[in-house]
N, C-alpha and C positions, 0 to 999 in steps of 0.2 A: 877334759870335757866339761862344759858349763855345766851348771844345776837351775839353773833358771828355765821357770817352767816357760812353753811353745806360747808362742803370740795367739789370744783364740782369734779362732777362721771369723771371717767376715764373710756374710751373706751378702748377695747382692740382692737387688732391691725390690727384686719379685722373685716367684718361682715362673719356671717355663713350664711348656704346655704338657710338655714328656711329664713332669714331677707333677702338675696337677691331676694329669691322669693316672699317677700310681699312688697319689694319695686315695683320688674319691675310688677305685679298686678298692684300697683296704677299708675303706669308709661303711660299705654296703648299705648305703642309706637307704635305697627302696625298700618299703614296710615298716620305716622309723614313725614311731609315734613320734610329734612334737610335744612335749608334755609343758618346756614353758620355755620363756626367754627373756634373757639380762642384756643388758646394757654395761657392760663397767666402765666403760671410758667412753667417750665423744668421738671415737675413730672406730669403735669396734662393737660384735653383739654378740650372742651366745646361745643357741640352742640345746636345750638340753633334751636328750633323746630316748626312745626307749625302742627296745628290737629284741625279739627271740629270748626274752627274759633278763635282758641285761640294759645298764643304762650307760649313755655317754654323752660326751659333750664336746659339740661341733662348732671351734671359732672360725668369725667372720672377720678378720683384720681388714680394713681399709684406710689403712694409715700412708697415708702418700708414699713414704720411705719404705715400710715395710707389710705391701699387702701381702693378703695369704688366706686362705680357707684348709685347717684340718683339726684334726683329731687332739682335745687336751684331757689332760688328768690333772691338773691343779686349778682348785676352783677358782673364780679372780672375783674379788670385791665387789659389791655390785654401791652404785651411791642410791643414796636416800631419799632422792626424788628421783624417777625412774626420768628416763633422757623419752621425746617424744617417737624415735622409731620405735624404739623396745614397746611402749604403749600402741602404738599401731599393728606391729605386730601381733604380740597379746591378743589384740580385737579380731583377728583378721584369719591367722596360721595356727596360734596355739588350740593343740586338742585335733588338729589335721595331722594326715597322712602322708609322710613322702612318695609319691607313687614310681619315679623315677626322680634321677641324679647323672649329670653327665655335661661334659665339656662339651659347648658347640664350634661343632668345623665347618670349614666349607670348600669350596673347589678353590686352586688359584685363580687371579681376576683372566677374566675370558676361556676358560670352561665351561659347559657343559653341567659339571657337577659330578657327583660320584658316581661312576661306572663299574663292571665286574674286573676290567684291569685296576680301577682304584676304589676298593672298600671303606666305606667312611671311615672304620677305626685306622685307617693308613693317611689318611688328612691330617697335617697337622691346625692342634687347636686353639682356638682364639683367647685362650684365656678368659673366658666367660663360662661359667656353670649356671646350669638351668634344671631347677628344679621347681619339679611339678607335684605339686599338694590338692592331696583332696581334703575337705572338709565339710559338713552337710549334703554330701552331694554337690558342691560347687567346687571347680579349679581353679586354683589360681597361680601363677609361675611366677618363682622368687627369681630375679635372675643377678648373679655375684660376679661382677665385672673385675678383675685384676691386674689394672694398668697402671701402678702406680701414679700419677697425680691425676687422673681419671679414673679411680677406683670408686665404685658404685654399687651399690643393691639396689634393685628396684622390681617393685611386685606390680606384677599386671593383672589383669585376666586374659580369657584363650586367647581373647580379639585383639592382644598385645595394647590395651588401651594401659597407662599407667595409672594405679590407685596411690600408688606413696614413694617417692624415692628418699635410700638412706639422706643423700645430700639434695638439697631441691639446686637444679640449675637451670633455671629459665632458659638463659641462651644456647645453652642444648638439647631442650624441649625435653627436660627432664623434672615435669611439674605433675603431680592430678590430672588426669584427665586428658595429656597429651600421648597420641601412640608412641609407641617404643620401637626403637630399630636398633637392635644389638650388632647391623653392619652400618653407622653412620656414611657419611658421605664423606668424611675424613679419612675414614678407613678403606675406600673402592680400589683405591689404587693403589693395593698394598704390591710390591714386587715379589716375584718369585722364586728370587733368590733370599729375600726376608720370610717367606710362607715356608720353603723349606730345607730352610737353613737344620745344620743338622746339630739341634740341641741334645743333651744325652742328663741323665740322672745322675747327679753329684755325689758321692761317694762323702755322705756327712759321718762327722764323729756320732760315739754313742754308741749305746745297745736297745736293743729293741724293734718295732716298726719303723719306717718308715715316718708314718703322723709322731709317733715319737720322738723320734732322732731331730724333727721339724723344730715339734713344740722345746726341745729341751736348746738348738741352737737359736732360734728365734729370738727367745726369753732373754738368751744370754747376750744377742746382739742389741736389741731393745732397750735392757736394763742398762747395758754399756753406754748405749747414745741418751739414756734418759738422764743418766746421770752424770754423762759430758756436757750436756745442755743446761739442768738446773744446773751444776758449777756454774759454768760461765754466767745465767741468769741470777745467780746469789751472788757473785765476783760484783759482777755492773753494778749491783742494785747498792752493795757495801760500798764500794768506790766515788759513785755520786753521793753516799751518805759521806763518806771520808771527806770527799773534798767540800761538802759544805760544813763540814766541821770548822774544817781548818782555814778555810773563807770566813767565818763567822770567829773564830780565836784573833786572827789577825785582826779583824773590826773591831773587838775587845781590846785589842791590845792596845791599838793605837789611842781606844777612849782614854783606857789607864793613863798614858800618856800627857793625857790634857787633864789629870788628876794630881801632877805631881807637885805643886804648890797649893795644895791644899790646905796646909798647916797655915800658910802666909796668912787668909783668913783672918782666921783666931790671932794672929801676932799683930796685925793691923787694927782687930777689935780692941785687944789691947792696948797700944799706943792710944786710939781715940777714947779709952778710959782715963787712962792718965793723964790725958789733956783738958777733960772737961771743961777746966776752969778758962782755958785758953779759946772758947769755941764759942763762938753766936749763932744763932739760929739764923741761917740765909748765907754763911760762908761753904765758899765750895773746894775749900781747901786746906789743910793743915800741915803747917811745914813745921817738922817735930826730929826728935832725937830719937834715934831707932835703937832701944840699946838689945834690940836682936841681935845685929849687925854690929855689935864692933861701935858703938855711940856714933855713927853716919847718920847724915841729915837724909830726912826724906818727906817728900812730898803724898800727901794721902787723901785721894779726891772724896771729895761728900757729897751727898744729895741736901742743898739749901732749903726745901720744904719740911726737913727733918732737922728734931730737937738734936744738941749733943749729945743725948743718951739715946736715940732712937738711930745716929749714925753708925753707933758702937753696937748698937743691936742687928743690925745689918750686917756688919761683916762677920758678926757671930752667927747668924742666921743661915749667912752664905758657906762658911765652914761647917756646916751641921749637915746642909744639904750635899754638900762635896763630897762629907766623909760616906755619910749614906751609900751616892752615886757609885764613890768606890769600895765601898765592900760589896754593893749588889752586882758589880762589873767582876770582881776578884772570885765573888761564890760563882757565877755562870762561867769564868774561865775555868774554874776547878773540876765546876760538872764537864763542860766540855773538852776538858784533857780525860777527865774518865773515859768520857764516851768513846770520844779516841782513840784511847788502850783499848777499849774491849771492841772495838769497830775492826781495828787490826791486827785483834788477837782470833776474832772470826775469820776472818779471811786467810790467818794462817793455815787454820783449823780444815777448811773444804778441802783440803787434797785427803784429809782423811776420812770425809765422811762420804760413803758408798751409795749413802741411800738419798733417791733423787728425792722421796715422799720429804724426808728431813732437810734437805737442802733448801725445796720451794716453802717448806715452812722458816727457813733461814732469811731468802729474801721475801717473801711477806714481813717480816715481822722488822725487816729493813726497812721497807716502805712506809709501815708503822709508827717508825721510832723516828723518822726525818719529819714529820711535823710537824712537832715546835719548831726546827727550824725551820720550814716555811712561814711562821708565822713571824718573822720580825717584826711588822709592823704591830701585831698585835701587843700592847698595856697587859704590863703582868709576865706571870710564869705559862708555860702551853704543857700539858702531862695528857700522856694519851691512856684510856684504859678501851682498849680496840673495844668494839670502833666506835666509843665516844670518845672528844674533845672534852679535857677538865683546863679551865681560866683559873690563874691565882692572881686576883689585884689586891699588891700589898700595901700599897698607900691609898689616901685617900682619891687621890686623882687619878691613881689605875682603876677606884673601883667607878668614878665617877664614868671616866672614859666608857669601861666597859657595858656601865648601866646604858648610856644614852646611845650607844655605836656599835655596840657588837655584840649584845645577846637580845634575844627577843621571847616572848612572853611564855612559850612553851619549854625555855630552857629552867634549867634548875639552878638554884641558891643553897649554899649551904653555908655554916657561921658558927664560931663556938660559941654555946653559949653563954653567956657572964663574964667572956674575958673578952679583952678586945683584940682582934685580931685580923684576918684578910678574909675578904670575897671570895666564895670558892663557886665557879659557874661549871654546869654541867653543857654544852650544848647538843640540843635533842634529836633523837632519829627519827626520821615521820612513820610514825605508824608503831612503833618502838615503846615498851615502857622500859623504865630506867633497871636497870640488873641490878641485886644486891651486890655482886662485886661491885661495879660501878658506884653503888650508892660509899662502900666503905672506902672505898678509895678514896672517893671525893670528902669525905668525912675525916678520915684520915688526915689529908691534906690540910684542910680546915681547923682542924684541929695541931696538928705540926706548925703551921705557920700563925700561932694566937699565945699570948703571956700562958697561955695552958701549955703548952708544950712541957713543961718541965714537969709536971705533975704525971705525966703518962697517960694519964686518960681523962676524960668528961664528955658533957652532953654535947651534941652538936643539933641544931637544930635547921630545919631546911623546907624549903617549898617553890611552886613555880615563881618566875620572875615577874609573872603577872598579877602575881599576889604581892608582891613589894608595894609599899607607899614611899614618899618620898616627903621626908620630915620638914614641915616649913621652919626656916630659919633656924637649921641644927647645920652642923658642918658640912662640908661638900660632900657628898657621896654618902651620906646618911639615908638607910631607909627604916620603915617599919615592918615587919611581915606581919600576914595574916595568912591563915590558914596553915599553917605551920606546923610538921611532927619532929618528935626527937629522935633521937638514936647516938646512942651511948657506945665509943668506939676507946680500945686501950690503941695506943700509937704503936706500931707493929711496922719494927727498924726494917724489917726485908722487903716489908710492903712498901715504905718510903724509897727503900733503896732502888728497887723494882720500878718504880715511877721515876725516877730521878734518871735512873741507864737508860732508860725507853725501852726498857725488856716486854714483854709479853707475857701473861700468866697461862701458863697450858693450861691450867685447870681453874673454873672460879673458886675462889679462898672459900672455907666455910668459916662459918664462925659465929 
């Protein structure tokens, strides 16, 4: 005999009219005080109730896959800016009375209507509950439609005019102020052998009610697809990261490439030193003794507008920028094999992570950390400290670039100060001021990429970019700041390291 536990039961994708009827039975809403109502999610609301000394709490699911109206015991999260039914509500029901609660039926299409051979409770019902609230002395009827991808709340008054629906759908004249007809003209021609069909109450695991046995399979079906979906939505989101990794290594790769006579340079500067004496100003040529190679003759072209010392300055020039070129090509293929490792060390990882809350913060923070690489185009390093953009221009002409093309006057500058080092650009959120995480990040950075690095810490000084000057007749990319403050950062390897993965910080750093 296996030991492997039973595959859990899957719900189907509404309750039928038999089970809405044995819920709102257990329910006994008429005489419920409304006392208040949440919203936790975007599909769904929550009344919370009060009757005969006792409280409870009545959910409204209208989630395409899985609507539902019954009974729960576990509070659910409400967010922090209240979603706009919950506030209509609020205005409108809370502090009312349910006066009645009940499923509405109707006769099959071409009857008559209910008669003494067919009593309404023998109709079967439309999956719609209507419930009627008193408050001030005024009625108003909530009514909770359960048809999965037509699942609806919508409050009227008596005259069925609509004051608010959960979802607005115009093209089903389900706006403010249009009447309501809980039998569209969709629904006239339902058959008769669909009105009564013979559905029966599902025999659910569990102990308890009813509303119980609901809420505890529900949850469990819910939480399963929620967490089938953010996988698969963390999977995508890692995958398109992977593969612009490794799109972006191969583009590295192949520069390193055109790096690999780099030495040649310097060997060629060479030669043209030791030939000084042999060289005129205006020759465009020097055929010399290579004794790199083995004493072979070679030819080594010049530029004739340059002295023989300014030829030999050139190809040592050209060797200095080379070597540069590849070690800033060798350090971003290094970062980008990290990223890699841990890009697909994540995606090992979701088959073990249950909770869909932590998975969607997985792909967030996916979306997050692809960034820089969308920014090829952009001069410099791209570090994200969500949701600002930090710029590192480490040469003079990244920073020139970045001055005149890509930040603009409400971004921020940061800069060590008294050593020379790189550009660190904050760029700005509208309406946003700068977070002190943010601030030490960016200061950090600044500080990391400046002859101060070695010392651990110093001041970093910083201001809008519209407070830069720009220094006549000083190097390219020289500014002045004014209006300028300090702030004193020690260099904090996790916080570098943390910038450099494209991680995310749960929490801002204190410090």
């Amino acid at each position: 005999m296996s030991d492997a536990a039973p595959a859990p039961r899957r719900l189907p994708a509404s309750l039928n009219w038999k089970e809405i009827d044995l819920a709102l039975s257990e329910m006994a809403l008429p005489g419920s005080l409304i006392q208040e109502v949440h919203q936790p999610r975007h599909d769904r609301f929550v009344l919370n109730l009060f009757r005969a000394g006792s409280s409870s709490m009545l959910l409204v699911s209208l989630s395409a896959r899985l609507p539902r109206m019954h009974l729960i015991v576990d509070k659910l999260a409400n967010p922090e800016k209240p979603y706009r039914f919950a506030s209509f509500l609020r205005a409108h029901i809370r502090g009312g009375r349910i006066e009645s609660a009940e499923q509405v039926r109707r006769a099959p299409s071409g009857d008559a209507g209910p008669t003494a051979d067919t009593p309404t409770a023998a109709l079967p019902g439309e999956r719609i509950v209507r419930l009627v609230i008193l408050r001030g002395g005024e009625r108003q009827v909530l009514w909770v439609r359960l048809w999965g991808a037509a699942a609806n709340a919508i409050l009227t008054d008596t005259d069925g005019v609509i004051l608010d629906a959960f979802y607005r759908r115009p093209k089903k004249g389900e706006t403010s102020g249009s009447p309501f007809d809980p039998f569209p003209p969709a629904r006239t021609g339902v058959k008769a052998a669909d009105t009564h069909r013979d559905f029966s109450v599902r025999d659910l695991p569990g102990q308890g009610s009813f509303n119980e046995k609901l809420e505890a399979c529900f949850n469990e079906a819910e939480t399963r697809g929620d967490v089938e979906k953010a996988t698969v939505q963390a999977d995508t989101e890692l995958e398109i990261s992977e593969n612009k990794v490794l799109a972006n290594i191969e583009k590295l790769t192949r520069r390193l490439a055109e790096y690999a006579g780099v030495e040649r340079f310097r060997e060629l500067g060479d030669l043209v030193t030791s030939n000084l004496h042999t060289i005129g100003k205006g020759d465009r040529w020097l055929h010399a003794t290579d004794f790199f190679h083995s004493d072979t003759m070679v030819d080594i072209e010049l530029a004739p507008e340059l002295t023989p010392a300014q030829n030999a300055e050139s190809y040592y020039d050209r060797h200095r920028k080379a070597r540069q070129g590849k070690g800033k090509v060798e350090e971003e293929v290094e970062h980008l094999t990290r990223t890699l490792k841990r890009i697909r060390a994540q995606r090992a990882a979701l088959a073990e992570t249950p909770d869909a809350a932590a998975l969607g913060r997985v792909a967030e923070k996916a979306v997050h950390a692809r960034a820089p690489l969308r920014e090829q185009s952009m001069p410099g390093l791209v570090f994200m400290s969500p949701p600002y953009r930090i710029i590192v221009g480490r040469t003079a002409s990244e920073n020139d670039e970045l001055l005149r093309k890509k930040v603009r006057g409400n971004d921020w500058w940061f800069h060590a100060r008294d050593w020379p080092g790189a550009y660190v650009f904050v760029k700005a959120q509208p309406g946003k001021s700068l977070p002190l995480s943010t601030m030490l990040d960016a200061a950090t950075l600044a500080l990391h990429f400046s002859r101060g690095k070695l010392s651990g810490q110093g001041d970093v000084y910083y201001t809008m970019v519209k407070y830069l000057r720009r220094a006549k007749g000083a190097k390219k990319g020289t500014v002045l700041p004014t209006q300028e403050k300090n702030l004193h950062v020690r260099i904090d390897a996790a916080r570098i390291e943390r910038l450099k993965s494209g991680d995310v910080a749960e929490d801002p750093p204190r410090e």
